[in-house]
Structures are given as C-alpha cells and as structure tokens.
PQR file of N, CA, C, O and H, with PARSE charges and radii, in Angstrom:
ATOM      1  N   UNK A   1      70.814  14.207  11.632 -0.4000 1.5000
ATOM      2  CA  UNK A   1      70.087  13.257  10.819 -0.0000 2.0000
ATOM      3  C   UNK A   1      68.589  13.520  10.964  0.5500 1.7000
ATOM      4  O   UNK A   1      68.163  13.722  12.101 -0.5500 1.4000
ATOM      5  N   UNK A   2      67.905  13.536  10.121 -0.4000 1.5000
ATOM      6  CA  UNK A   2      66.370  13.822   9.873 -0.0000 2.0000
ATOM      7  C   UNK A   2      66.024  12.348  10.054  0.5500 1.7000
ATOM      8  O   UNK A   2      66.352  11.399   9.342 -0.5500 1.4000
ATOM      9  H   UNK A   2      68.251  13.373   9.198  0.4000 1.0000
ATOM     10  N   UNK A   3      65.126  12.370  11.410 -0.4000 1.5000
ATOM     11  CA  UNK A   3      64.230  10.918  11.018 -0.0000 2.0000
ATOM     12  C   UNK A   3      62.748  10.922  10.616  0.5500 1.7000
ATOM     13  O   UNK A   3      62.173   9.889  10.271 -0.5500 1.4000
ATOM     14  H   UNK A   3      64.859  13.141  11.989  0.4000 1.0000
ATOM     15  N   UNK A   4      62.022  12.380  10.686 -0.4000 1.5000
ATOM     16  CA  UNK A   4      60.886  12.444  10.537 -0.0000 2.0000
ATOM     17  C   UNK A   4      60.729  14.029   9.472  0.5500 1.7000
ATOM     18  O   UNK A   4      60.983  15.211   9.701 -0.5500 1.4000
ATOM     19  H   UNK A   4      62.488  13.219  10.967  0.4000 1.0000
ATOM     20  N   UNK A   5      60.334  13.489   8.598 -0.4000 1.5000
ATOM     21  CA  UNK A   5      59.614  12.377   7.939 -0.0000 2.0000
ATOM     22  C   UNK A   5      60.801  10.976   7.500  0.5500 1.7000
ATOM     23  O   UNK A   5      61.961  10.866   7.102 -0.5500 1.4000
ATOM     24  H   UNK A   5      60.128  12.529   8.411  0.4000 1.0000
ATOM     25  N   UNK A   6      60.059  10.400   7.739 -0.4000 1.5000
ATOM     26  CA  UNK A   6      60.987   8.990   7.075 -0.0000 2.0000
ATOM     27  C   UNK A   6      61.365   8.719   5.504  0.5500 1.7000
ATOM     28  O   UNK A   6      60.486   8.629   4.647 -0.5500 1.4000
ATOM     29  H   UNK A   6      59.117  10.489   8.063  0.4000 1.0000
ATOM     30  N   UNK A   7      62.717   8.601   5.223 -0.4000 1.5000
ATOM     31  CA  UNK A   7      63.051   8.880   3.731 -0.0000 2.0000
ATOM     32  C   UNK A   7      62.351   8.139   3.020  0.5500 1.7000
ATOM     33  O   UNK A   7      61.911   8.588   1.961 -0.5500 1.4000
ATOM     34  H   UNK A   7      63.431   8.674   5.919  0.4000 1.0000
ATOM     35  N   UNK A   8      61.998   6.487   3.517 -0.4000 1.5000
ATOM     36  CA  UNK A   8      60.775   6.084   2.986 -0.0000 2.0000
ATOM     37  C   UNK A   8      59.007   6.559   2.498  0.5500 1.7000
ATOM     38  O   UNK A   8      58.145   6.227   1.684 -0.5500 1.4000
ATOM     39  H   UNK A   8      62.354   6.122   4.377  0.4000 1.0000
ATOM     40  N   UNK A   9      59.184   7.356   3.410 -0.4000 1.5000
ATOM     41  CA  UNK A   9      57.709   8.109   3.028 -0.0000 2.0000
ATOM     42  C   UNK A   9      58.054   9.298   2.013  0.5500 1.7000
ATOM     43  O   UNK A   9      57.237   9.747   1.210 -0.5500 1.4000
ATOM     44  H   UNK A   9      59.884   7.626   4.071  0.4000 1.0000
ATOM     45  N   UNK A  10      59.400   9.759   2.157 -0.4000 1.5000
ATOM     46  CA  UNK A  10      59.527  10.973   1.376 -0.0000 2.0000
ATOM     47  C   UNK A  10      59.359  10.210  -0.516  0.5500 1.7000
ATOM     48  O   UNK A  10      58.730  10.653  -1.476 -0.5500 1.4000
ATOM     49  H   UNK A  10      60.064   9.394   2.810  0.4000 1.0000
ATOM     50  N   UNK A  11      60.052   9.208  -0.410 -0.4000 1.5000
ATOM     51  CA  UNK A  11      60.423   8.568  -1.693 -0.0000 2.0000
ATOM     52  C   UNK A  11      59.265   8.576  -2.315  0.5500 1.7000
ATOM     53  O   UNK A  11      59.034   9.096  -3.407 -0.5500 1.4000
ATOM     54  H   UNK A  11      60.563   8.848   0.370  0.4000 1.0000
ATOM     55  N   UNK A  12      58.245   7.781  -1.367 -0.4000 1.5000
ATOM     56  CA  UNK A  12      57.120   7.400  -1.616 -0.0000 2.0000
ATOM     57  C   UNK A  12      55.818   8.810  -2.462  0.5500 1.7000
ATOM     58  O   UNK A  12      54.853   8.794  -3.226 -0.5500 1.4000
ATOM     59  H   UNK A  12      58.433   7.359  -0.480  0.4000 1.0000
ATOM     60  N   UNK A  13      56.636   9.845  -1.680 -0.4000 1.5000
ATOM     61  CA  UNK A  13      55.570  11.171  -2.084 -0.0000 2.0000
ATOM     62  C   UNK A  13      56.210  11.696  -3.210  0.5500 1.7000
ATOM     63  O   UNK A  13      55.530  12.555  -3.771 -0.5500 1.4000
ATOM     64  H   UNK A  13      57.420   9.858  -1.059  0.4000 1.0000
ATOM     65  N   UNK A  14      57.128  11.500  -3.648 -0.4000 1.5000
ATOM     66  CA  UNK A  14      58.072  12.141  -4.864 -0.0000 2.0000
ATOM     67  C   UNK A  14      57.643  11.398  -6.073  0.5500 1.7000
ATOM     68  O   UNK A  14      57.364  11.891  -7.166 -0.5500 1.4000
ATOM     69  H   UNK A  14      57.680  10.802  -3.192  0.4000 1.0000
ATOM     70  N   UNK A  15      57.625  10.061  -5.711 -0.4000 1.5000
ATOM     71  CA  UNK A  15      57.553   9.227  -6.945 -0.0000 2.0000
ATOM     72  C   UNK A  15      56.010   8.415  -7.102  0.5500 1.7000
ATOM     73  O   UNK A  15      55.035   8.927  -6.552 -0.5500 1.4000
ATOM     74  H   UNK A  15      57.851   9.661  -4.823  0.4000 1.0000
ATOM     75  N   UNK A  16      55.909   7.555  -7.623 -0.4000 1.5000
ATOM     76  CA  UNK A  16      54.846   6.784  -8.297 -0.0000 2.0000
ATOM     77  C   UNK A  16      54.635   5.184  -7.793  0.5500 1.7000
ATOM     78  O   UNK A  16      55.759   4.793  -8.109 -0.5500 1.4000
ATOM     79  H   UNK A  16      56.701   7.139  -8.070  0.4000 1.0000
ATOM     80  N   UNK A  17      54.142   4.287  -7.370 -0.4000 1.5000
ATOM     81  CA  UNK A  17      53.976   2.794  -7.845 -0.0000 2.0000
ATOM     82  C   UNK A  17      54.574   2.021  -8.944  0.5500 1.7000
ATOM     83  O   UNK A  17      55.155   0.937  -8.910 -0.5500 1.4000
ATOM     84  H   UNK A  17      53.229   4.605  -7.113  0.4000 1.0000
ATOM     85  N   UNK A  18      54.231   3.039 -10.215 -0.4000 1.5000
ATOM     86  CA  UNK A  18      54.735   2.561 -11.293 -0.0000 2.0000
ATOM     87  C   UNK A  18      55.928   3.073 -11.832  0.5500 1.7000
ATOM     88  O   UNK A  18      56.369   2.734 -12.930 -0.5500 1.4000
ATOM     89  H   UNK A  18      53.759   3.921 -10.243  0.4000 1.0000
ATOM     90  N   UNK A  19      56.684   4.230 -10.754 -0.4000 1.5000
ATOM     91  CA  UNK A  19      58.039   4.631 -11.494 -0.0000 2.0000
ATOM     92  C   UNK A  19      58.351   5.792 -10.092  0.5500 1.7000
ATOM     93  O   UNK A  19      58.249   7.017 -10.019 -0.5500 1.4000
ATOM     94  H   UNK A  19      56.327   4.506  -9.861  0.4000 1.0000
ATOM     95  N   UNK A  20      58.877   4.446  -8.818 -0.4000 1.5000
ATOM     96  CA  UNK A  20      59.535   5.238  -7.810 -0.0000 2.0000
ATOM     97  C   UNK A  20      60.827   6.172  -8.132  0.5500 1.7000
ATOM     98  O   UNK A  20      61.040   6.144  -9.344 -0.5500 1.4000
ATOM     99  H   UNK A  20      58.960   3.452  -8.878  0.4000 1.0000
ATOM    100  N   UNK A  21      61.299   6.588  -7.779 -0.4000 1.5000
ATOM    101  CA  UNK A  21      62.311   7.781  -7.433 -0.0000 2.0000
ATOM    102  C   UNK A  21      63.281   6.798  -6.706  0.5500 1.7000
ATOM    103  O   UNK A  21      62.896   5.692  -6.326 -0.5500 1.4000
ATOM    104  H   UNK A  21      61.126   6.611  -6.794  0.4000 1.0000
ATOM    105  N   UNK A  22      64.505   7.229  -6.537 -0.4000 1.5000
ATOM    106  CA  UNK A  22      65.639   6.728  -6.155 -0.0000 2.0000
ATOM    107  C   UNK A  22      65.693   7.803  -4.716  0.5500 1.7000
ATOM    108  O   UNK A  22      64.850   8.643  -4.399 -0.5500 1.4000
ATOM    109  H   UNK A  22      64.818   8.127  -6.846  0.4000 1.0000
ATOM    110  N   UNK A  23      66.910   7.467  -4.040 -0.4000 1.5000
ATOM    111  CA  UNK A  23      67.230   8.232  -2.955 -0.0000 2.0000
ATOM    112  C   UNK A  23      68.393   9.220  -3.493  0.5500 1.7000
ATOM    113  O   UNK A  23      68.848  10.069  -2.726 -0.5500 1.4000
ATOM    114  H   UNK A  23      67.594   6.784  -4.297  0.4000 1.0000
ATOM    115  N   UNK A  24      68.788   9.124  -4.592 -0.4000 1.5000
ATOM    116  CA  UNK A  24      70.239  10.158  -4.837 -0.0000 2.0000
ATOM    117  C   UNK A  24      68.559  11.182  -5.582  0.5500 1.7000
ATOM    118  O   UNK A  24      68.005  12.192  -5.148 -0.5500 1.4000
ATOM    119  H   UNK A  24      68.419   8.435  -5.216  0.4000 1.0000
ATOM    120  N   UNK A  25      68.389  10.707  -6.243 -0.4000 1.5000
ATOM    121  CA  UNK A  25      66.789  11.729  -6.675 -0.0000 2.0000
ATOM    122  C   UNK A  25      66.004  12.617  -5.740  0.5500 1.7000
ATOM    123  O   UNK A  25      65.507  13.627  -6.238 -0.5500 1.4000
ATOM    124  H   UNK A  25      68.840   9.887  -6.596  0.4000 1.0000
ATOM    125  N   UNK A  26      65.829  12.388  -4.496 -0.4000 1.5000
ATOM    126  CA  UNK A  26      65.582  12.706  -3.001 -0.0000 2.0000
ATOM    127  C   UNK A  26      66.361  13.751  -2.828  0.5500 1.7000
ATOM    128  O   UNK A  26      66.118  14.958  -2.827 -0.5500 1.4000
ATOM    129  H   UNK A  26      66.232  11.567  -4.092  0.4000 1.0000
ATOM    130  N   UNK A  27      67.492  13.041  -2.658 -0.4000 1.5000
ATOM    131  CA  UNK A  27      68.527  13.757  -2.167 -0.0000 2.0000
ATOM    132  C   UNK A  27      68.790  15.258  -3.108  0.5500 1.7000
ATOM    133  O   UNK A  27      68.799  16.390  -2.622 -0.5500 1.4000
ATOM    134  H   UNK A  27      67.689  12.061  -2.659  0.4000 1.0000
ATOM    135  N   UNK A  28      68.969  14.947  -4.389 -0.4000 1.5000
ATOM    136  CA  UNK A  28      68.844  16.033  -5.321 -0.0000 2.0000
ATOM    137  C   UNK A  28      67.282  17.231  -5.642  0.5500 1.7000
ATOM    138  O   UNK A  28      67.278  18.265  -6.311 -0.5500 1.4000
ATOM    139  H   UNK A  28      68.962  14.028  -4.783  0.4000 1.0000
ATOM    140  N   UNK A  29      66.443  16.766  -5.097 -0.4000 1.5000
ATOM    141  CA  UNK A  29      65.284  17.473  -4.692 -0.0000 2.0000
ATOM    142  C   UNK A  29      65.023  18.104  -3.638  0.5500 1.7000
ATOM    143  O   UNK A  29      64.195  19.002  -3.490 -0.5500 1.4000
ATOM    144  H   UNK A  29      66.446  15.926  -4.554  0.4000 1.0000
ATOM    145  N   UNK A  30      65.595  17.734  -3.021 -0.4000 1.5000
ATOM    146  CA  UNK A  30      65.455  17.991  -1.098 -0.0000 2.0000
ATOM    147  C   UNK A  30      66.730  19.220  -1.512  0.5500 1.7000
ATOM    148  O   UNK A  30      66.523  20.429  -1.617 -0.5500 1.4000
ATOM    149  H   UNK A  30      66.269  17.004  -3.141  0.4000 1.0000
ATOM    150  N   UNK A  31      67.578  18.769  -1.633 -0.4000 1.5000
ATOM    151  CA  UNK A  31      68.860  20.282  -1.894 -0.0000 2.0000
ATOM    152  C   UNK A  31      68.830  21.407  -2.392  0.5500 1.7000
ATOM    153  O   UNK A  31      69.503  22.416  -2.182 -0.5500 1.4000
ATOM    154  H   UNK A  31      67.746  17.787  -1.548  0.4000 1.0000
ATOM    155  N   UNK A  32      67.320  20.995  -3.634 -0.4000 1.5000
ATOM    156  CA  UNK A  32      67.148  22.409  -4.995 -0.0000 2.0000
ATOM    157  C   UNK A  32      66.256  22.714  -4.189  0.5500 1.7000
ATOM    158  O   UNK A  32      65.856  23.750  -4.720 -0.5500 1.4000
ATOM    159  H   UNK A  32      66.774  20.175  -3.805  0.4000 1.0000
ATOM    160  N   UNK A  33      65.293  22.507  -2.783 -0.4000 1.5000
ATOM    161  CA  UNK A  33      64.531  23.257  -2.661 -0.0000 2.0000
ATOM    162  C   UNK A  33      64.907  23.801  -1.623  0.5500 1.7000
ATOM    163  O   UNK A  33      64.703  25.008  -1.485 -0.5500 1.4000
ATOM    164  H   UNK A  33      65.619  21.666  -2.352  0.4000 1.0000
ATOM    165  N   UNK A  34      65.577  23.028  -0.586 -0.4000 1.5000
ATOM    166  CA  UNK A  34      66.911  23.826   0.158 -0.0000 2.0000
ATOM    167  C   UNK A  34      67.323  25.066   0.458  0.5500 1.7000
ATOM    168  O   UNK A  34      67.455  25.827   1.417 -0.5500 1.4000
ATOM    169  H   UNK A  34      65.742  22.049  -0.698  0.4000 1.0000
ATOM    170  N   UNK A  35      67.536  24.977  -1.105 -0.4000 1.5000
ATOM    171  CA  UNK A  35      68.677  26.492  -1.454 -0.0000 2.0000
ATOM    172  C   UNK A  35      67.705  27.166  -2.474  0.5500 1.7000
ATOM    173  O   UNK A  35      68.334  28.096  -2.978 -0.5500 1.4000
ATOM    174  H   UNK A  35      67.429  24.359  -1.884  0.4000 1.0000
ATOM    175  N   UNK A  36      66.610  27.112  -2.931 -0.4000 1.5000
ATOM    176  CA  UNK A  36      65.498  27.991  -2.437 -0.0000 2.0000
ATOM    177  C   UNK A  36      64.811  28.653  -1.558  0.5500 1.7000
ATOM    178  O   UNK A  36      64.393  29.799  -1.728 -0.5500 1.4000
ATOM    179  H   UNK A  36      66.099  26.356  -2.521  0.4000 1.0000
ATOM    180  N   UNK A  37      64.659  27.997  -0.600 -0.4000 1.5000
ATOM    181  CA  UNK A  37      64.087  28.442   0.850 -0.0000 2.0000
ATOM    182  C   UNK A  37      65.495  29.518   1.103  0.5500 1.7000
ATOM    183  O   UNK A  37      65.130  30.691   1.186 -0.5500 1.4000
ATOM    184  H   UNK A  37      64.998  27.067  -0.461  0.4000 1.0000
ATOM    185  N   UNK A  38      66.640  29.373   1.204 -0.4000 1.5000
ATOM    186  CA  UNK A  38      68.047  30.268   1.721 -0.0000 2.0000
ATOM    187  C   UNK A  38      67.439  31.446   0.438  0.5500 1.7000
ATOM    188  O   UNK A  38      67.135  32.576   0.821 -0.5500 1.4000
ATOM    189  H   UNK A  38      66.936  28.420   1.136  0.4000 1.0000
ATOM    190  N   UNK A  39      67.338  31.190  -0.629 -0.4000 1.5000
ATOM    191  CA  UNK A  39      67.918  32.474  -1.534 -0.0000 2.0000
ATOM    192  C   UNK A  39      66.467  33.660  -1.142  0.5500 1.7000
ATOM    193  O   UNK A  39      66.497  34.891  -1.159 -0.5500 1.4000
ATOM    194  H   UNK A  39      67.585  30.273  -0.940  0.4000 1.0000
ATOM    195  N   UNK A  40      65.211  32.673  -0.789 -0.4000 1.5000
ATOM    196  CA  UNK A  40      64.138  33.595  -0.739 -0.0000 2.0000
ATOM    197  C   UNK A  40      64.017  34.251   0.144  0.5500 1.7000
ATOM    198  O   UNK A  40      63.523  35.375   0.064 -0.5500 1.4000
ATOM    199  H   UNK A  40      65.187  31.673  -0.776  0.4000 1.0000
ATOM    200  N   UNK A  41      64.573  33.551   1.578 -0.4000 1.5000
ATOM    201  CA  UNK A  41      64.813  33.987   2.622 -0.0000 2.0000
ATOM    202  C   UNK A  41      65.633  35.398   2.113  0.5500 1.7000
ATOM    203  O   UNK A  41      65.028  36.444   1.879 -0.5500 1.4000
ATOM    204  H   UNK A  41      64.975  32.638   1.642  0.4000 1.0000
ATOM    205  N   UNK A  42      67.187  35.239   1.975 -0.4000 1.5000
ATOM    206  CA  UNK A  42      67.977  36.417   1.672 -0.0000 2.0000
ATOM    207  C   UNK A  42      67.431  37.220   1.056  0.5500 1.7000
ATOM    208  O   UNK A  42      67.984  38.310   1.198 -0.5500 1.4000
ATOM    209  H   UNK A  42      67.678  34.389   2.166  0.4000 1.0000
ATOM    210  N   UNK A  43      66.755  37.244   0.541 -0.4000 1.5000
ATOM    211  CA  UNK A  43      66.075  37.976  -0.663 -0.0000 2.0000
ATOM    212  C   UNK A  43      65.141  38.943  -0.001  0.5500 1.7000
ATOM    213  O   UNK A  43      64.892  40.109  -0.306 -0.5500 1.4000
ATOM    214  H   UNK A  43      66.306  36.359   0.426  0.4000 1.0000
ATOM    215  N   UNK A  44      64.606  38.079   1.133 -0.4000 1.5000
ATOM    216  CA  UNK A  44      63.572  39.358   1.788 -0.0000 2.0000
ATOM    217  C   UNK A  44      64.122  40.051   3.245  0.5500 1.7000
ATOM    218  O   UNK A  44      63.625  40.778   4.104 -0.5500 1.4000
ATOM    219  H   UNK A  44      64.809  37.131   1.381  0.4000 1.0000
ATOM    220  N   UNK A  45      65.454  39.390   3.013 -0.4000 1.5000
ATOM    221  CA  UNK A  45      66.658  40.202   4.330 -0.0000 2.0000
ATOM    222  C   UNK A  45      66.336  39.466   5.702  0.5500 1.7000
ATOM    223  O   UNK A  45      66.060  39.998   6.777 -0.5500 1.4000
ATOM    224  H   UNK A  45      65.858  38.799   2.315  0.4000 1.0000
ATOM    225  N   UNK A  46      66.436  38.153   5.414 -0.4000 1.5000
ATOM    226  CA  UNK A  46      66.496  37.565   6.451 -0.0000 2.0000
ATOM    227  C   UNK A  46      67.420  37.096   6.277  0.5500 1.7000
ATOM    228  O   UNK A  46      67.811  36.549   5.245 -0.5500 1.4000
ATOM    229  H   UNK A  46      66.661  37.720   4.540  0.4000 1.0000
ATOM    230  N   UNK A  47      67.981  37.236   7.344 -0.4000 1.5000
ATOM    231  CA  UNK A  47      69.873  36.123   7.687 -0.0000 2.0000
ATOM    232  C   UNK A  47      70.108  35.693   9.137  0.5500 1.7000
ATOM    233  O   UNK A  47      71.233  35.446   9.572 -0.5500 1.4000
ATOM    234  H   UNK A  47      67.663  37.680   8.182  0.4000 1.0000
ATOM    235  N   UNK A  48      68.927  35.611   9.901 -0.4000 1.5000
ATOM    236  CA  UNK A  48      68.978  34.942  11.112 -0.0000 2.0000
ATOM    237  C   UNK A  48      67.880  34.049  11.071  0.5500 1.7000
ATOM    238  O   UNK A  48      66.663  34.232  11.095 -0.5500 1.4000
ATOM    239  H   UNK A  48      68.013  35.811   9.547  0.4000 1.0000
ATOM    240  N   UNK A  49      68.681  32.917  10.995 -0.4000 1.5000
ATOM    241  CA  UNK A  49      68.033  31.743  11.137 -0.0000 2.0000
ATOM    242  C   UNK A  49      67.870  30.899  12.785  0.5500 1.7000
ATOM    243  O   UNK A  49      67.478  29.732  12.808 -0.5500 1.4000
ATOM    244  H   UNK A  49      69.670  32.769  10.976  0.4000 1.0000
ATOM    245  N   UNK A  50      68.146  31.492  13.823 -0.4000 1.5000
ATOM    246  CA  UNK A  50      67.906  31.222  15.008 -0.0000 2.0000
ATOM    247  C   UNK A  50      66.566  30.742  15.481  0.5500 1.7000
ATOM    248  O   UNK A  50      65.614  31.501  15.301 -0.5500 1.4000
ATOM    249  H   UNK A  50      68.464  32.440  13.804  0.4000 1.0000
ATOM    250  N   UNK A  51      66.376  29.656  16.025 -0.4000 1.5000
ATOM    251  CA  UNK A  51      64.868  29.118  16.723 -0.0000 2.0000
ATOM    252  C   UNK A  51      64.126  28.577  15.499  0.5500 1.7000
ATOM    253  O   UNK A  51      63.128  27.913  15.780 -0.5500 1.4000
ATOM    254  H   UNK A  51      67.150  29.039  16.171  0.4000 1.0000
ATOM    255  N   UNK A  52      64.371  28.703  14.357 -0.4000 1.5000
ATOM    256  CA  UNK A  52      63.312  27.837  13.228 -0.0000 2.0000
ATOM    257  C   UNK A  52      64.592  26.774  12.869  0.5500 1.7000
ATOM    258  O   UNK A  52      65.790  26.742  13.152 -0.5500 1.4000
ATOM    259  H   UNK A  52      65.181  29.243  14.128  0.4000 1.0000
ATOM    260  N   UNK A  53      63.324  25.624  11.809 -0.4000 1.5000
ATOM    261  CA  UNK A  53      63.593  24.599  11.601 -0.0000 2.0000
ATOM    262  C   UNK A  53      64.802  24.834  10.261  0.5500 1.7000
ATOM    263  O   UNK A  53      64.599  25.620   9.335 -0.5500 1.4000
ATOM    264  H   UNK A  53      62.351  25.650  11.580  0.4000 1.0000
ATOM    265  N   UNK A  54      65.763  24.182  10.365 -0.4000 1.5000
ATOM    266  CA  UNK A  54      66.625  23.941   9.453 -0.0000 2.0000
ATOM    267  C   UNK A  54      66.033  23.986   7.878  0.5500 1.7000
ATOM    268  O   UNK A  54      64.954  23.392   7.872 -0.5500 1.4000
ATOM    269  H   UNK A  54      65.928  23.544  11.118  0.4000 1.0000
ATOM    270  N   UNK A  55      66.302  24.382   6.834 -0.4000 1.5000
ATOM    271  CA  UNK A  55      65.616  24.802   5.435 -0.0000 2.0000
ATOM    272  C   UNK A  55      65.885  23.458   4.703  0.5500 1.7000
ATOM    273  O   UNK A  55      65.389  23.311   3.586 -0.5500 1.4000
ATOM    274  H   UNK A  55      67.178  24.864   6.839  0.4000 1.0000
ATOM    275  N   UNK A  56      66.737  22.329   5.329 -0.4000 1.5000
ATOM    276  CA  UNK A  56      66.456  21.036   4.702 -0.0000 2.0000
ATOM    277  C   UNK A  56      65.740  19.992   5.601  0.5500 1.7000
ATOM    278  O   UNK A  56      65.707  18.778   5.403 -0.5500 1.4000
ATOM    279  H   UNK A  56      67.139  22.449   6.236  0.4000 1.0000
ATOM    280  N   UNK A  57      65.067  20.806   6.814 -0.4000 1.5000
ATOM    281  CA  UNK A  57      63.632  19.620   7.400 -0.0000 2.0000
ATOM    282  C   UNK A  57      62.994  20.503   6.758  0.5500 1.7000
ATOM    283  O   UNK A  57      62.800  19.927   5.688 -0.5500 1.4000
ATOM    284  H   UNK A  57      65.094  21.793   6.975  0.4000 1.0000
ATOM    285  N   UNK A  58      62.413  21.768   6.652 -0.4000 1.5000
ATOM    286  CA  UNK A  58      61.498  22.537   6.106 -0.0000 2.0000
ATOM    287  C   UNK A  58      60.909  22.243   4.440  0.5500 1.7000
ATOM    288  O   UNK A  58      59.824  22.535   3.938 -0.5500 1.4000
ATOM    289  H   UNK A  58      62.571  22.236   7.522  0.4000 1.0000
ATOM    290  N   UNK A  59      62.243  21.470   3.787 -0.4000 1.5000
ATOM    291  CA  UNK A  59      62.264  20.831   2.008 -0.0000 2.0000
ATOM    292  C   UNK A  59      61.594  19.598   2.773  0.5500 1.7000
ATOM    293  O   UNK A  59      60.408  19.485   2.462 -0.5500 1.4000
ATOM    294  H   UNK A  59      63.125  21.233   4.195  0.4000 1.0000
ATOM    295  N   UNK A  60      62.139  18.426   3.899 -0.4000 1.5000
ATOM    296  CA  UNK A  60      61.700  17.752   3.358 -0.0000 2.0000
ATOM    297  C   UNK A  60      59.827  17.465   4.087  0.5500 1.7000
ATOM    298  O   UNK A  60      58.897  16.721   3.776 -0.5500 1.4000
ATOM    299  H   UNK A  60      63.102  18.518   4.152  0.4000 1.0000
ATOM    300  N   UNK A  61      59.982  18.207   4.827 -0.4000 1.5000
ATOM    301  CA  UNK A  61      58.470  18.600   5.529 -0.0000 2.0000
ATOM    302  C   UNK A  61      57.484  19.323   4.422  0.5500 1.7000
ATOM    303  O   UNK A  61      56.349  19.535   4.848 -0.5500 1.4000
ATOM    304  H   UNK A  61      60.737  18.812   5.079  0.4000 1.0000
ATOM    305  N   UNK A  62      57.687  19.640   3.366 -0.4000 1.5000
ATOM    306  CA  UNK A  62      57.171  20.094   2.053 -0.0000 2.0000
ATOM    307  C   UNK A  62      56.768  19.268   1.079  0.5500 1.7000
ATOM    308  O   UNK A  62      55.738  19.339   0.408 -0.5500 1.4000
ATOM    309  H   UNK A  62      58.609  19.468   3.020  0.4000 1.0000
ATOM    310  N   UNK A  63      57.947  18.194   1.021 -0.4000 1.5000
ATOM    311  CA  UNK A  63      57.829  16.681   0.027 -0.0000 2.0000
ATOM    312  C   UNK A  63      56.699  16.028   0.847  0.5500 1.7000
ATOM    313  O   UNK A  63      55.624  15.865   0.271 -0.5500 1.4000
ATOM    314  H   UNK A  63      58.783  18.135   1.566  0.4000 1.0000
ATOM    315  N   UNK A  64      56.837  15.600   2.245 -0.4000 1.5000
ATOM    316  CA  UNK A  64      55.857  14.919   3.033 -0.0000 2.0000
ATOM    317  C   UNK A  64      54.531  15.574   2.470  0.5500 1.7000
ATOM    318  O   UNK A  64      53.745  14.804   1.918 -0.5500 1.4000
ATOM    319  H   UNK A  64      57.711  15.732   2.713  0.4000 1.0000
ATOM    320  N   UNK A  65      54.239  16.757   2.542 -0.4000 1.5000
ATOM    321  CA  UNK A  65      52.983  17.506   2.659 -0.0000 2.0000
ATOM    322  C   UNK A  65      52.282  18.154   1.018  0.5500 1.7000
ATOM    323  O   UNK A  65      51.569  19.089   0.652 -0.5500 1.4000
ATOM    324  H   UNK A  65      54.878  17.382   2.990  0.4000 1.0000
ATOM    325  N   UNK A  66      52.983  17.031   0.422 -0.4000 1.5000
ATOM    326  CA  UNK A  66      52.886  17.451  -1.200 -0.0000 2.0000
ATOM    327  C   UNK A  66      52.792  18.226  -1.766  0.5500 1.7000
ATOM    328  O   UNK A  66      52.140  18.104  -2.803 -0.5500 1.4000
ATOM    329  H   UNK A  66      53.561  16.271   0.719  0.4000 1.0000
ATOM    330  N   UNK A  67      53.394  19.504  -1.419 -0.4000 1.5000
ATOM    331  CA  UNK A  67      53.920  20.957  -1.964 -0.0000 2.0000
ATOM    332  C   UNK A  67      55.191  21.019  -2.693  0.5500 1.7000
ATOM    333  O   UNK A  67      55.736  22.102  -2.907 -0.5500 1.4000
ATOM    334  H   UNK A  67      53.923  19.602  -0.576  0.4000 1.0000
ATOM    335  N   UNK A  68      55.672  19.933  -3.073 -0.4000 1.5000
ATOM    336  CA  UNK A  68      56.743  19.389  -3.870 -0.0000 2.0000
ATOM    337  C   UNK A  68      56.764  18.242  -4.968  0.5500 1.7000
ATOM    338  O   UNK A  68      56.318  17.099  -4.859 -0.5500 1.4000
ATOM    339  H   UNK A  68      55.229  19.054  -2.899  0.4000 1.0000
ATOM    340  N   UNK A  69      57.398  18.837  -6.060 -0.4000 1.5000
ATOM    341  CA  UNK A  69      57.023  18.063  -7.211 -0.0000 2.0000
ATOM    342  C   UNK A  69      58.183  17.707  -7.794  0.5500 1.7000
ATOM    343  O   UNK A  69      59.174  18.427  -7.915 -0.5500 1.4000
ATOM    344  H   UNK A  69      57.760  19.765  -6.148  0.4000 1.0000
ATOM    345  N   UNK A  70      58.035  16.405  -8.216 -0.4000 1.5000
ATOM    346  CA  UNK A  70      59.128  16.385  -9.401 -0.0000 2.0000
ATOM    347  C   UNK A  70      58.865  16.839 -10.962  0.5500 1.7000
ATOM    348  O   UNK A  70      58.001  16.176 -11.536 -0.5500 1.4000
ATOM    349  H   UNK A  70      57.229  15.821  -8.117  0.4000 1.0000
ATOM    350  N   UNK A  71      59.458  17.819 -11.675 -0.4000 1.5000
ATOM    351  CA  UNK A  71      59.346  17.510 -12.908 -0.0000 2.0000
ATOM    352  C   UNK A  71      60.032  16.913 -13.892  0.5500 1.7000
ATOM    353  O   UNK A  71      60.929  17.662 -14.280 -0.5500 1.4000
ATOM    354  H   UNK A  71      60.160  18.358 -11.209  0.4000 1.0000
ATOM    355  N   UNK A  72      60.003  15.851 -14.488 -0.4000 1.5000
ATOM    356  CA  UNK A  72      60.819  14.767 -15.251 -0.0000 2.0000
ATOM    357  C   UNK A  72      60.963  15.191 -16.705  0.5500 1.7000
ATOM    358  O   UNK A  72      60.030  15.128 -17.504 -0.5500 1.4000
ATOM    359  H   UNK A  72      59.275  15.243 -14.173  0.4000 1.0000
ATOM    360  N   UNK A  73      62.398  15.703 -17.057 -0.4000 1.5000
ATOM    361  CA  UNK A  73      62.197  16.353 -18.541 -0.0000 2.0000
ATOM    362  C   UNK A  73      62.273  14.829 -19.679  0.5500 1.7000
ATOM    363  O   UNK A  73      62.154  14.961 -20.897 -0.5500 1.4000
ATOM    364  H   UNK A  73      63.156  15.754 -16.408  0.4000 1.0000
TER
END
C-alpha cells in the first residue's frame, strides 16, 4: 500500500477546485503511466528492477510533483 504521497494530495494535483477527479480516475492515471515507465524501461533493456522504487510509487511521485497531466477529451 502506498501511503506517501497521500491519495488525497494526489487527487488534489490531478484535478481542479472546480472539477476534482475521482479516485477510479487516479487509479486509471497512475496505471497508464505505470506501464509507461515498464515499456520505456524495456525499451532501453532494462529488466532488473532490483533496489529502485516500484514504477507505480514512481507514477504516483510524478502526479505529486506535477509532471503529470490529465488530458480530458
């Protein structure tokens, strides 16, 4: 379980005052960037993931640090 960042703060950085984000929305953002971090990784021939942070604290340590966006079609 991820407690830091707090899903409350994550929500909070995804969405707006005037038009928060849900947590299944979170959840579906945090996953697509996820499995970005895996494919880019593979991509440059990395497949040992030993001693670094898991690629879904790394998504949501990204949302915290506002290098993550939603785009709303």
């Amino acid at each position: 379980m991820i407690n830091e960042p707090a899903v409350d703060v994550l929500i909070r950085k995804l969405g707006t005052e005037e038009d928060p984000v849900s947590r299944y929305a979170l959840c579906v953002v945090t996953s697509k960037r996820a499995r970005q971090i895996i494919e880019t990784e593979r991509n440059r021939g990395i497949h040992d993931f030993m001693g670094r942070d898991k690629e879904i604290l790394t998504a949501c340590k990204e949302i915290a640090d506002n290098l993550v966006v939603i785009a709303k079609d």
